[in-house]
Every structure is written in C-alpha cells, then in structure tokens.
C-alpha positions as CSV (number, residue, x, y, z in Angstrom):
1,X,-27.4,2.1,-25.4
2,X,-24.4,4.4,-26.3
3,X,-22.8,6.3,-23.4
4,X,-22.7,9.6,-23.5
5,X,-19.7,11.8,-24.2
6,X,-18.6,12.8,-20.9
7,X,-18.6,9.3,-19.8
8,X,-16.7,7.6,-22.7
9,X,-13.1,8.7,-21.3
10,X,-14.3,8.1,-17.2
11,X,-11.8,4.9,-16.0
12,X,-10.9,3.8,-13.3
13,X,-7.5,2.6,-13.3
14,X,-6.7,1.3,-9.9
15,X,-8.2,1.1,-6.4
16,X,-6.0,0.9,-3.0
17,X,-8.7,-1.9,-1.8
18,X,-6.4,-1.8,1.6
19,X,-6.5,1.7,2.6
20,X,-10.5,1.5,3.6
21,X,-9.6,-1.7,6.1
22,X,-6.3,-0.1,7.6
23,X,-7.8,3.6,8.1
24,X,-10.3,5.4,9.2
25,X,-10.7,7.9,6.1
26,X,-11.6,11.5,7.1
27,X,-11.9,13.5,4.2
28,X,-11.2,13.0,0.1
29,X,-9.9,15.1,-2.1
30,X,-9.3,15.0,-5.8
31,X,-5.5,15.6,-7.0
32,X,-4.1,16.0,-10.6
33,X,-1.3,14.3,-11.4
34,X,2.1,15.5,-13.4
35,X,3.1,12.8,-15.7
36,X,5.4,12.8,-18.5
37,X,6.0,11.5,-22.0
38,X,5.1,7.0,-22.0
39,X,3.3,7.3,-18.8
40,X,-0.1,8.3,-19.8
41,X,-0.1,6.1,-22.7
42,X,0.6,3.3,-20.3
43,X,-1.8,4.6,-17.9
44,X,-4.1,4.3,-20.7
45,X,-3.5,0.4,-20.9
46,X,-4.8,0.3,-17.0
47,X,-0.7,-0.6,-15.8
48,X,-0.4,0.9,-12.4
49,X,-0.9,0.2,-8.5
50,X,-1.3,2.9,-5.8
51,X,-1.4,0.0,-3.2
52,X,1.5,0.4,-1.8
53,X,1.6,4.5,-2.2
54,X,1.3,7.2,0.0
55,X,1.4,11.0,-0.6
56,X,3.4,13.6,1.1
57,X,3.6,17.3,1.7
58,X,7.6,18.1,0.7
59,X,9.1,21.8,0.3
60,X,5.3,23.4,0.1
61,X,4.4,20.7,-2.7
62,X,2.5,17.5,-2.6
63,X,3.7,14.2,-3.7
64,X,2.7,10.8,-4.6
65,X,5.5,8.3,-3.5
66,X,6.0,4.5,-4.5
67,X,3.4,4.5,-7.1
68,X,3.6,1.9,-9.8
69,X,3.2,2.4,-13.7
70,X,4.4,0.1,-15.6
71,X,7.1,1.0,-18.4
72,X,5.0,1.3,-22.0
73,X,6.3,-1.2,-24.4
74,X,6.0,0.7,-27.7
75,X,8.1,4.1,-26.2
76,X,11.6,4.4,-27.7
77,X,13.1,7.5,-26.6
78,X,10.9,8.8,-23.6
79,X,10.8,6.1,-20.9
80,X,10.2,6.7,-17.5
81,X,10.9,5.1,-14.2
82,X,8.1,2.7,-12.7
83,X,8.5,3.8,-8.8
84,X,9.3,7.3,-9.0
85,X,7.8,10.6,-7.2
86,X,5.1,11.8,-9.2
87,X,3.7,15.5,-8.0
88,X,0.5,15.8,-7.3
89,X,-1.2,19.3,-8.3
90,X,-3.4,21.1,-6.1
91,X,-4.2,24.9,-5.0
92,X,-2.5,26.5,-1.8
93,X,-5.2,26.2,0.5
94,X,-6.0,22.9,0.0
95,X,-1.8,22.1,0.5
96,X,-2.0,23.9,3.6
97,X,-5.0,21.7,4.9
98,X,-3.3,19.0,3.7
99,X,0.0,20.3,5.8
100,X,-1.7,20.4,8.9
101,X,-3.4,17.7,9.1
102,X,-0.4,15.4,8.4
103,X,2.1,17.6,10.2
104,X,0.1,18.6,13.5
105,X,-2.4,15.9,14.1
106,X,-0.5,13.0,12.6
107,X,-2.9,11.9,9.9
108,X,-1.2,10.2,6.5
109,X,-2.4,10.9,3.3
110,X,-3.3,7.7,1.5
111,X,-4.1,7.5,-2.4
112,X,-8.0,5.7,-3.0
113,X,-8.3,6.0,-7.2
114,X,-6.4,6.7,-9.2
115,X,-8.8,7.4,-12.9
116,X,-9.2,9.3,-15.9
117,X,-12.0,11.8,-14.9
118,X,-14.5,12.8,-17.8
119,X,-12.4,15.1,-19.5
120,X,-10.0,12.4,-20.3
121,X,-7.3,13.7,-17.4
122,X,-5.3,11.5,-15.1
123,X,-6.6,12.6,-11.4
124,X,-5.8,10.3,-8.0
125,X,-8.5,10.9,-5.2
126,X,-6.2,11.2,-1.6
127,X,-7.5,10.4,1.5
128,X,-7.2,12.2,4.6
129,X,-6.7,8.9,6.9
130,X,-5.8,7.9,10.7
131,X,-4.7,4.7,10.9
132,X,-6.8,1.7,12.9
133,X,-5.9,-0.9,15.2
134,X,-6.3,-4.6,15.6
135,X,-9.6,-4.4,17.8
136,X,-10.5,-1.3,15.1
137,X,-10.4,-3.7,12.2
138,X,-12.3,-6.7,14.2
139,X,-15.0,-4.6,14.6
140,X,-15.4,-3.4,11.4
141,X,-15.3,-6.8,10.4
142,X,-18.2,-7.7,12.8
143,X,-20.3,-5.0,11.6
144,X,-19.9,-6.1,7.9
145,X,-20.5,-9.6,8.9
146,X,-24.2,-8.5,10.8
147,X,-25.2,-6.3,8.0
148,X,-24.9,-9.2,5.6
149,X,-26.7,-11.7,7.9
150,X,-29.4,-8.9,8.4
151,X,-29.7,-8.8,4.7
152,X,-30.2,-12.7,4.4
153,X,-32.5,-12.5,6.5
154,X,-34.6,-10.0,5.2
155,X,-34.4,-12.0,1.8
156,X,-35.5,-15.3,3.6
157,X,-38.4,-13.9,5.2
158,X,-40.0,-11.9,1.9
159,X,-39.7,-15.3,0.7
C-alpha cells in the first residue's frame, strides 16, 4: 500500500516520554517553530530532544528553551547553536491564555512532540501542565498496573 500524500511528510521527531509521568497535562496546543538555515535539514535526520525543554512566555512572545538539535554535518557556512531559544509562533489570544495560565495560576508549559505535520512544517505540540507529586505519580503507577492485570485477565478467561 502507498501512503497517501498528506501523510508521506507526517514525522514524528521526538517525544518528551517524562512530561506525561511528572504532570498532570491540562490542555495542548500546537506551536510553529522559527528555525533557521542547518536546522531543518538536521531536523529532517530525526537529531533533536525536547526532554529536557520547557516553553516560556518572554516580552509578549513565546519561547522554547533548552531544546536540542543537533549541529548538521554537511552545513558549511550557516551553523547554528544546539541549545539555543528557539520562538515558538502562535496568535495573540492563544499567548495571552498561555500568559495566564503560567503567570497567575502557576502552570508550566512543557513541550510533548515535536513533528513535521502533513504539510511538511516543523510544529512542537505544548502542554499546559501542573506538576505531580510523589503519592501523584504512585498512583498513577497503580492504576496502570490494574488496568494491565484487568487486561490479562480478560485474555485468560476468553481462553
């Protein structure tokens, strides 16, 4: 089977794994991201890490800080730095939601995916996040653990 057109360029080029076990996520929202000259092309090779990222509303403008891409091997002229502030694009009113949730009720905005979308354009999904607690993380660890043993179950008795 052949994909599709739309699908062809869809990647997925890194997943913060962590951010799902140290917050509670809220609310997503899909960010475009400014990059310039070797960084794409290196994005293209799947080099990056948002694990240890986190965004931030700065001087009315959103931005993704400590993200990794890696330097592309081939680029002469137009390097760019692994670990610098990239901005993330996004309109007004979703900045302003963004704002006060981070500013008022002390939320952090953690990056989820970062992937090329369809169109072939880089675009990180942000979470809207409150962080958890030990006993937070225990329990969802418990309630992980039951649903798997209620899904061996199941299997064993439609044995």
């Amino acid at each position: 089977m052949s994909k599709s057109p739309e699908e062809k360029n869809y990647k997925i080029l890194a997943v913060n794994r962590r951010a799902r076990h140290d917050y509670f996520i809220e609310s997503e929202l899909e960010c475009g991201i400014l990059l310039h000259g070797s960084e794409v092309k290196s994005l293209r090779t799947a080099q990056c890490n948002i694990a240890e990222s986190y965004a931030s509303v700065e001087n009315q403008e959103l931005w993704l800080i400590n993200s990794y891409i890696a330097p592309y091997e081939k680029s002469r002229y137009f390097r760019h730095e692994e670990r610098r502030n990239r901005k993330l694009l996004v309109s007004k009113k979703e900045l302003a939601k963004l704002w006060s949730n981070t500013k008022r009720e002390g939320k952090t905005l953690v990056p989820l995916v970062l992937y090329f979308n369809h169109k072939g354009l880089a675009k990180v999904k942000i979470g809207i996040a409150k962080g958890k607690k030990l006993v937070d993380k225990r329990q969802t660890e418990q309630k992980r653990d039951w649903k798997r043993n209620q899904q061996r179950l199941l299997k064993q008795s439609s044995k």
